[in-house]
C-alpha positions, -999 to 999 in steps of 0.1 A, spaced: -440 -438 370 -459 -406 378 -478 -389 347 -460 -356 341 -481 -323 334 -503 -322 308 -508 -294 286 -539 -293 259 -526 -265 240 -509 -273 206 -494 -263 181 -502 -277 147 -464 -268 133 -451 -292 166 -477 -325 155 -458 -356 160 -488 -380 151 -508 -364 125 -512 -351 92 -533 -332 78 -538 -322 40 -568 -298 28 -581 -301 -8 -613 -286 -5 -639 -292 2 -622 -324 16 -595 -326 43 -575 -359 48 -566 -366 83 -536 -392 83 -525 -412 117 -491 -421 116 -482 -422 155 -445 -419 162 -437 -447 184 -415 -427 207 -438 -393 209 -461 -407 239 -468 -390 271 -442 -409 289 -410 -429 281 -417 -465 291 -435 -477 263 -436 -474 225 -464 -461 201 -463 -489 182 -486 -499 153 -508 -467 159 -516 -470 188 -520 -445 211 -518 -423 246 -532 -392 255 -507 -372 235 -525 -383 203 -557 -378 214 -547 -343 226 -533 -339 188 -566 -349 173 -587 -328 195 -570 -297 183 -576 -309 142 -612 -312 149 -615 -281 162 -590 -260 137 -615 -282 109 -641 -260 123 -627 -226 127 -597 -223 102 -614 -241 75 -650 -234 67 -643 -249 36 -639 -279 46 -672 -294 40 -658 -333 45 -630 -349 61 -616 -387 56 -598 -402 83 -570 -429 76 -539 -450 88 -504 -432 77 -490 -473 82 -488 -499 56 -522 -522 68 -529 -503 94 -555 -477 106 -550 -472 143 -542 -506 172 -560 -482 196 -554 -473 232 -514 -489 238 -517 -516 265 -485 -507 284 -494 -470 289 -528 -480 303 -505 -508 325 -486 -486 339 -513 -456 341 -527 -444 376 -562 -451 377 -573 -414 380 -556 -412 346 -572 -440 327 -604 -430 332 -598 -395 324 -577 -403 293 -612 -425 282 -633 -393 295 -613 -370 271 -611 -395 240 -648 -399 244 -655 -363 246 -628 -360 217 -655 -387 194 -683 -367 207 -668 -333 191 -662 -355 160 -701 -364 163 -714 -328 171 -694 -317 137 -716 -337 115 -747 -328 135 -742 -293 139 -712 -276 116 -721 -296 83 -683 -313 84 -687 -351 79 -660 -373 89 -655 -409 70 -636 -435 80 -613 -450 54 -600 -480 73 -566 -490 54 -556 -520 77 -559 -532 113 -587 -512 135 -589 -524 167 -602 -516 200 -599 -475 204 -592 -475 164 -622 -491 160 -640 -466 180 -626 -434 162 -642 -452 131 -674 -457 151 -674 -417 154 -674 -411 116 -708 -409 98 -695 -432 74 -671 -461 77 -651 -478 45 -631 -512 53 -608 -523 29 -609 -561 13 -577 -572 19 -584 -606 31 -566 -594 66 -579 -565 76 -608 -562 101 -624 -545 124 -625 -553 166 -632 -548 201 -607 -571 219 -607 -557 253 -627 -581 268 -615 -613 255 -575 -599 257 -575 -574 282 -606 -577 309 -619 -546 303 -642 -529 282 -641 -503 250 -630 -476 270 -647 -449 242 -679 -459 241 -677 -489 215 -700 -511 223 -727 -481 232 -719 -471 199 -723 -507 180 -758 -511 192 -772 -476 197 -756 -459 164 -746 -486 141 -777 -506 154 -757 -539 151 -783 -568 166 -775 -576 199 -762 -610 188 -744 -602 172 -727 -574 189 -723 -599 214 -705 -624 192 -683 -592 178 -668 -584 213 -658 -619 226 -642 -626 193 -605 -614 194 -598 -613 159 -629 -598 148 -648 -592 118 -640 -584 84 -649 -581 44 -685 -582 35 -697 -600 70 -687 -565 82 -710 -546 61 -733 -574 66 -735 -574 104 -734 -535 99 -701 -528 116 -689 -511 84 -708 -492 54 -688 -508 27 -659 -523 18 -637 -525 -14 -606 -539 -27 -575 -525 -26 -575 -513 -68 -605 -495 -58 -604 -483 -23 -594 -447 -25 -616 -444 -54 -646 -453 -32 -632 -435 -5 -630 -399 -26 -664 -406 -44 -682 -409 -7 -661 -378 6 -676 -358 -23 -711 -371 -21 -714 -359 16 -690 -327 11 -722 -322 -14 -745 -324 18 -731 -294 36 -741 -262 41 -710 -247 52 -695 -218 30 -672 -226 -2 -654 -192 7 -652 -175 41 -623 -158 65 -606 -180 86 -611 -175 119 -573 -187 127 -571 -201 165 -538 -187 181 -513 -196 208 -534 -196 239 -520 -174 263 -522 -188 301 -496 -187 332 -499 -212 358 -483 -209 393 -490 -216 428 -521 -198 428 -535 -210 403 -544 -207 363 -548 -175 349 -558 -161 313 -575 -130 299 -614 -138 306 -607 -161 335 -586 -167 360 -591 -199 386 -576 -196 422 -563 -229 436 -565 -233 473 -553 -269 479 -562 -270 515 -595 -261 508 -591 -287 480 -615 -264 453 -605 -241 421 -628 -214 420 -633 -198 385 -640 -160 380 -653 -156 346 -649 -121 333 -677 -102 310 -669 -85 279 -650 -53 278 -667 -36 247 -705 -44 238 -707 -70 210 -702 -59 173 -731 -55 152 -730 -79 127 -719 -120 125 -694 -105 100 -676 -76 121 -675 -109 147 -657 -127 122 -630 -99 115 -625 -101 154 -613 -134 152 -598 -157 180 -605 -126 202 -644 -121 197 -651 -124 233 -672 -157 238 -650 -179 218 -620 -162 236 -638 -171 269 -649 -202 258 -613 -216 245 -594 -206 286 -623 -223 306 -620 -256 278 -586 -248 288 -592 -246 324 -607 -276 328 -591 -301 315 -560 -291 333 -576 -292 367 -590 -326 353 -558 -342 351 -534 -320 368 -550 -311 398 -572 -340 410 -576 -336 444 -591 -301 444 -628 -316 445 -648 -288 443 -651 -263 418 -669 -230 418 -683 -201 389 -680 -168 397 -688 -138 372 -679 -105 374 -685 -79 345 -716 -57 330 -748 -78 322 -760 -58 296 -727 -64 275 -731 -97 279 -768 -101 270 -756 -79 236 -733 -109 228 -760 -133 237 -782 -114 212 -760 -114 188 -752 -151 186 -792 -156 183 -793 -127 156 -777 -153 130 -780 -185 140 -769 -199 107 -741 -182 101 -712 -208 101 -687 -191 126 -717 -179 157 -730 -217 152 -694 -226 159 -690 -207 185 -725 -217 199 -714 -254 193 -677 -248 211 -695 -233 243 -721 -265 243 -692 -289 240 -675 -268 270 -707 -269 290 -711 -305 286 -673 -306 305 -682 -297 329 -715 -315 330 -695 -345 332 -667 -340 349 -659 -357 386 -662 -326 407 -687 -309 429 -698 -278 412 -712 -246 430 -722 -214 415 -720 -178 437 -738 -152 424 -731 -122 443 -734 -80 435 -713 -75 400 -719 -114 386 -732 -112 352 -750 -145 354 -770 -136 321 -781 -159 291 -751 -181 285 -729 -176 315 -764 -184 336 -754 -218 321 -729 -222 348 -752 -213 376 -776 -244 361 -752 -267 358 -739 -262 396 -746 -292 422 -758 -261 439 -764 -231 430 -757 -197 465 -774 -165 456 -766 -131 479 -799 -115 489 -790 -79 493 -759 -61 490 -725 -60 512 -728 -42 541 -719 -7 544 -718 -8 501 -739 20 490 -769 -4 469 -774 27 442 -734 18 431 -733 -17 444 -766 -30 433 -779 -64 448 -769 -99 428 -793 -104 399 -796 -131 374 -810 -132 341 -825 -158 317 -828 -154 277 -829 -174 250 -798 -188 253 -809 -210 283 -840 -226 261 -818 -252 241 -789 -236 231 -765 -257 252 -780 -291 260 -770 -318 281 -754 -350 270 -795 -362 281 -804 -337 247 -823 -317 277 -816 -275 283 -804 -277 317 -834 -257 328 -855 -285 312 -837 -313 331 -834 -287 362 -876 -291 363 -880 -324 351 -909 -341 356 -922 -303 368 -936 -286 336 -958 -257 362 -922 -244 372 -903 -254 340 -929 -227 323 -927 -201 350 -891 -201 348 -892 -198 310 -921 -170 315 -896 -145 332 -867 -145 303 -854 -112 298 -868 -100 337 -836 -92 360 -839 -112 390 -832 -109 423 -823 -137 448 -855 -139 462 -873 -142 427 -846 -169 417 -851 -186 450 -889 -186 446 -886 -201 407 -861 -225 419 -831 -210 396 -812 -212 430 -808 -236 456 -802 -209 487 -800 -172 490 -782 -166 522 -776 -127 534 -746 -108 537 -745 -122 574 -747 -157 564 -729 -155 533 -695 -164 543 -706 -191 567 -727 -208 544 -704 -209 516 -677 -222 538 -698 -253 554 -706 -262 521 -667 -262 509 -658 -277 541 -687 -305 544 -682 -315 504 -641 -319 512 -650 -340 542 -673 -368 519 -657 -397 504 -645 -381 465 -659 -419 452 -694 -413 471 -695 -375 457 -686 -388 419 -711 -415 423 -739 -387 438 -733 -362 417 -734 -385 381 -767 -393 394 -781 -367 400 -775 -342 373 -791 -364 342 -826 -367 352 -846 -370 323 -842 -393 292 -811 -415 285 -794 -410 254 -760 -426 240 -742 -402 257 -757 -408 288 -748 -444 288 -713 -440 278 -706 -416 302 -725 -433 333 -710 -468 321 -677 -447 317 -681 -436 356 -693 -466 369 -676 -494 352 -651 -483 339 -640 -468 376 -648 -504 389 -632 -526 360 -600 -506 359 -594 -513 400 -603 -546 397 -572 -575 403 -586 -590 370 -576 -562 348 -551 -547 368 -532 -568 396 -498 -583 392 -517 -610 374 -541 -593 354 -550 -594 320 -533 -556 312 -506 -565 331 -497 -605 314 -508 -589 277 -480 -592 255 -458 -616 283 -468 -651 269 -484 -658 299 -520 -661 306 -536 -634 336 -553 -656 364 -591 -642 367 -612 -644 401 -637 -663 385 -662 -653 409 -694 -629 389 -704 -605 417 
């Protein structure tokens, strides 16, 4: 059965798998999925587990957490089902998924754990864990994301990663990257924990360090509200503030593509690419955090920020075979830079860190997302500060040298591009790195001369010199160069390109991101093809039939 359309925005009146309650500074995030509320209509939502419509659901909590409720300082995740948390991802969805949309639906929940992450880290929001019943497999890995995890002592309840032993595959979220690299379980040990089926639970839980603590049912919510005060205590984020309320996303998609306020994305399907247009600012930025506040959902970066979030994952899973992507700007520089300054002005305040946060999480997308990205900067791109993000994250990077002919160059001007603070560490890569850090690694002479000229307009043939741009063609080559680059990417194998590009762009250090995503792309991709997992007689497909799957025992 073919995967209909999937639409990321949501409305949190329409949730059909969530609740959420806000006593502040706590908010209580309840999973109760209902069974018949998936994606499609061939399989039921039973026992909490889940598809990519719940997933889609707690995306849009985690970020309303941060926006709409500054004063939530804490936020306890639990199971709305008697002795259970959450069975994780359901078995007959992924069964009967197309491969392009298992890996995406793990791409997305990861990037969904991450956000959970980059709360604690950045917007002083911890989440915890209170894990009522059965946590297995994804349920155990939205656990894993929480700074703190409670297990209750029921004598039944544990915690597991059965997908190798039931289903021949692996945590699809980043589980067992996150058992030994966060929770620093022994290897051993981790080892034992994901061949054994049943898994772990009570104090050999907290022992083995799978859990924080556990406690029996009298006094489990007790525990649970004394640990969600202690770390509400922690924060910095404000007891009273404005809401900055997230409305309806306005959009329209049609044949020619997706199109919003700031952005609009052109579909050609022949060519097989979207190409973005990002859109500056209208108005220079207000003066203070505060009068960015009173603007709302509509100051202009988080506006922005929200369509190409938007953007993207729709092409993700909608529109898979348009390969390459590319960033064009359009729009006045120096409004732009005026935002930019303004967002460095008050870094503490909570809502720019959000937004600052939001357009990091965005970045990193895009960073790892399965398409060939190229940036154009031509005459009217405001490639400045943070939208220069997108010309440093491109596979490759085309820079017009000149002007149009016959354009007059004292209206026209030639392309420039323009670096600020914003591009020194604002937005790092899942390696930690600024992407004009990893973009010189191993360099540090040209990392520091590119750093030198912030705030210095440049031309093409000063970003071409500093390396900020892979070619600068002129107005005579310009067309042809752009076009044997679209053409000669759509001619390439799409599994070669994924493979190229993944490698590529993380030079540098590895971090846990790093290795979930990589291991996400590589085996992942592999394991979910594979007959084991997949074929008539593999594990996904016997689970639940009685019958044992036949493995290829061969190890290759």
């Amino acid at each position: 059965m073919p995967e209909p359309l999937v639409d990321f925005r949501v409305d949190p009146a329409a949730y059909r798998h969530w609740d959420v309650a806000i006593d502040a500074p706590v908010a209580t995030v309840t999973l109760g999925v209902d069974p018949h509320g998936g994606l499609r209509d061939d399989y039921e939502l039973k026992l909490n587990s889940y598809d990519l419509s719940v997933d889609v659901e707690l995306h849009d909590i985690a970020q309303r957490l941060r926006f709409e409720h500054p004063e939530v300082h804490a936020v306890v995740v639990t199971g709305g089902l008697d002795r259970v948390f959450c069975a994780g991802a359901n078995i007959q969805m992924l069964a009967g998924a197309s491969h392009h949309h298992k890996v995406n639906f793990c791409k997305f929940t990861n990037e969904t754990r991450n956000a959970i992450d980059d709360a604690q880290a950045q917007s002083g929001q911890a989440w915890i864990a209170a894990i009522n019943g059965t946590a297995a497999g994804g349920g155990y890995e939205l656990a894993l994301a929480c700074e703190e995890i409670i297990l209750v002592d029921d004598r039944s309840s544990a915690v597991s990663l059965p997908e190798v032993p039931l289903l021949g595959v692996l945590p699809g979220t980043g589980g067992l990257t996150r058992v030994v690299d966060k929770r620093h379980v022994r290897r051993d040990l981790a080892d034992v924990f994901a061949t054994r089926a049943e898994g772990v639970k009570g104090q050999q839980a907290v022992d083995w360090r799978l859990v924080d603590a556990v406690a029996p049912p009298s006094r489990f919510a007790e525990l649970v509200a004394e640990r969600a005060r202690a770390l509400a205590a922690r924060s910095d984020r404000p007891t009273t503030a404005p809401a900055v309320i997230l409305g309806p996303l306005s959009r329209s998609v049609d044949e020619a593509g997706i199109h919003y306020e700031h952005l609009d994305v052109q579909v050609d399907r022949e060519a097989r690419t979207a190409a973005f247009v990002l859109t500056g600012p209208g108005q220079p930025a207000p003066a203070t955090a505060g009068e960015a506040v009173a603007q709302g959902d509509q100051f202009w970066p988080l506006a922005l920020c929200r369509e190409l979030d938007d953007a993207i994952l729709h092409l993700r899973f909608n529109e898979t075979e348009l390969g390459t992507w590319t960033f064009r700007t359009t729009g006045d520089a120096e409004r732009v830079q005026s935002y930019d300054a303004l967002l460095a002005s008050s870094p503490d305040h909570w809502f720019l860190r959000e937004v600052r946060s939001f357009w990091a999480r965005t970045l990193k997308r895009i960073d790892v997302s399965a398409r060939t990205l190229l940036a154009l900067i031509e005459p009217g791109s405001c490639f400045v500060g943070s939208l220069a993000e997108l010309a440093l994250a491109a596979d490759r990077s085309y820079m017009l040298d000149g002007t149009w002919e016959g354009e007059d160059v004292d209206t026209t001007g030639a392309a420039t591009m323009l670096l600020n603070e914003a591009n020194g560490g604002w937005y790092p890569m899942p390696n930690g790195l600024s992407r004009l850090a990893t973009r010189f690694w191993g360099r540090p002479q040209e990392l520091e001369a590119a750093r030198s000229q912030q705030g210095k307009e440049l031309l093409a043939s000063d970003a071409l010199q500093l390396g900020l741009v892979t070619f600068a063609p002129d107005d005579l080559d310009w067309e042809d160069e752009v076009r044997l680059a679209v053409e000669e990417r759509a001619s390439f194998s799409p599994d070669a390109l994924t493979g190229l590009e993944a490698s590529c762009r993380f030079p540098g250090p590895e971090t846990m991101e790093t290795k979930i995503f990589a291991r996400l792309s590589a085996w992942q991709n592999w394991i979910f093809q594979r007959p084991n997992a997949v074929g008539p007689e593999g594990a996904l497909q016997r689970y639940g039939t009685g019958a044992r799957p036949a493995f290829d025992r061969r190890r290759v």
